[in-house]
KEVO-65695 format. One line per 2 residues: number of its first residue (from 0); their letters; for each residue x, y, z of C-alpha. Coordinates in steps of 0.05 Angstrom, whole numbers. Layout:
% residues N
NUM	a	X:Y:Z  ...
END
This chain:
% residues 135
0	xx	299:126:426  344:87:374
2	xx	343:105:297  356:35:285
4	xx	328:-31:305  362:-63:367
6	xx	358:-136:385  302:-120:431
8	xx	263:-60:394  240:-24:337
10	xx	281:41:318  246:107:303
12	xx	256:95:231  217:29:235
14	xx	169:54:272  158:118:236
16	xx	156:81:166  103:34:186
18	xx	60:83:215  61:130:151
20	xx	44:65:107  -10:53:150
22	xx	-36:118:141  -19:130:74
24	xx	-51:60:50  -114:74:84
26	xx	-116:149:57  -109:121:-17
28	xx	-164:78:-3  -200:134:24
30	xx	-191:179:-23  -212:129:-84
32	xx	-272:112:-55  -280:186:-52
34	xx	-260:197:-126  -309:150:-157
36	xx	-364:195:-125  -346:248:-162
38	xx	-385:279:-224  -345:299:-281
40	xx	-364:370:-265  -341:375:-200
42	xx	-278:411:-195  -225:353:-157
44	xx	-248:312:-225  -184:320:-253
46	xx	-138:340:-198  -157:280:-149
48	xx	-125:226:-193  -73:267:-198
50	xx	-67:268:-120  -85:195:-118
52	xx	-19:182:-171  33:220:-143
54	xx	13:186:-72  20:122:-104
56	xx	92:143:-134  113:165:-59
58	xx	89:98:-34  128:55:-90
60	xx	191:99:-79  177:89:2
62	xx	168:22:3  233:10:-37
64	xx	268:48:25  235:6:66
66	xx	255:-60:45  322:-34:33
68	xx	322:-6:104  291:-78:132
70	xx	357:-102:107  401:-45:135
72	xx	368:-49:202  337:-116:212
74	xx	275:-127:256  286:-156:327
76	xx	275:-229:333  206:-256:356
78	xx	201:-280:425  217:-349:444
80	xx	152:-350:483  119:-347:421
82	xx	105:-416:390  140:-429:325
84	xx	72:-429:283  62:-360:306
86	xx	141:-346:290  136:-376:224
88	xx	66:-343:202  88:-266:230
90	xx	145:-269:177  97:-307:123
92	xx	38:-243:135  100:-189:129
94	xx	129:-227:67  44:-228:42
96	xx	34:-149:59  101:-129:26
98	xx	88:-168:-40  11:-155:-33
100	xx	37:-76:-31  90:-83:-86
102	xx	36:-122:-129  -17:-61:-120
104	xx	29:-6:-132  67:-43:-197
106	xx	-10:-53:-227  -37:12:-213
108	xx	24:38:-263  20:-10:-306
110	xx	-62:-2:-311  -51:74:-317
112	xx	-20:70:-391  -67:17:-416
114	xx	-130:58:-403  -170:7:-371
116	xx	-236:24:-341  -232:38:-269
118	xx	-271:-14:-220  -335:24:-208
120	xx	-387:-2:-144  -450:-4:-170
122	xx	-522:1:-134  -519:-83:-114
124	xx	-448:-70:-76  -414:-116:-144
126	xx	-360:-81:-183  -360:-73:-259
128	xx	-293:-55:-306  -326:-64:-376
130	xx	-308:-116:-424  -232:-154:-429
132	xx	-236:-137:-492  -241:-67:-487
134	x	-170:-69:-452
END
């Protein structure tokens, strides 16, 4: 297999970068779900934000490779069997995911230094994060 993209196929590069931001997105998700269950006695308290941060930091700093990388080694064209709404919306849900990704990431540390409450679930499956004003 290729390290970079061909006309015809992904590279292992591609291919290894999506799979490890598919994992790594649904392990953050994961693993905050799993934090908010936590008592403040419990002893990953502390050190699972932690966790949760640094992840975060790999995924910013990874997904600036990858869009850097996109443009190194560009994707291989869509089929021409493929009609050109389903051409023209594949690029428009990639575009949506990266920003969508970029946009998470760039709040999270943003959020981080304001001390905003976190987004808790409560009993009626309806999330509560205090007061604006409270920001």
């Amino acid at each position: 297999m290729q390290w970079r993209n061909s006309s015809r196929r992904y590279g292992i590069i591609s291919i290894g970068l999506h799979w490890i931001f598919a994992l790594a997105v649904y392990g953050m998700f994961g693993l905050g779900l799993w934090m908010v269950t936590l008592s403040y006695y419990d002893g990953w308290y502390h050190q699972a934000p932690e966790l949760h941060k640094s992840i975060g930091v790999l995924l910013m700093l990874g997904l600036v490779f990858r869009v850097i990388w996109r443009h190194i080694s560009p994707p291989p064209a869509a089929q021409k069997t493929h009609s050109k709404f389903t051409r023209v919306s594949a690029v428009a849900a990639h575009i949506a995911l990266y920003a969508l990704l970029f946009a998470i990431l760039a709040c999270s540390r943003f959020r981080q230094p304001l001390a905003m409450p976190a987004l808790r679930p409560t009993r009626r499956g309806l999330f509560t994060s205090g007061s604006p004003g409270a920001w």
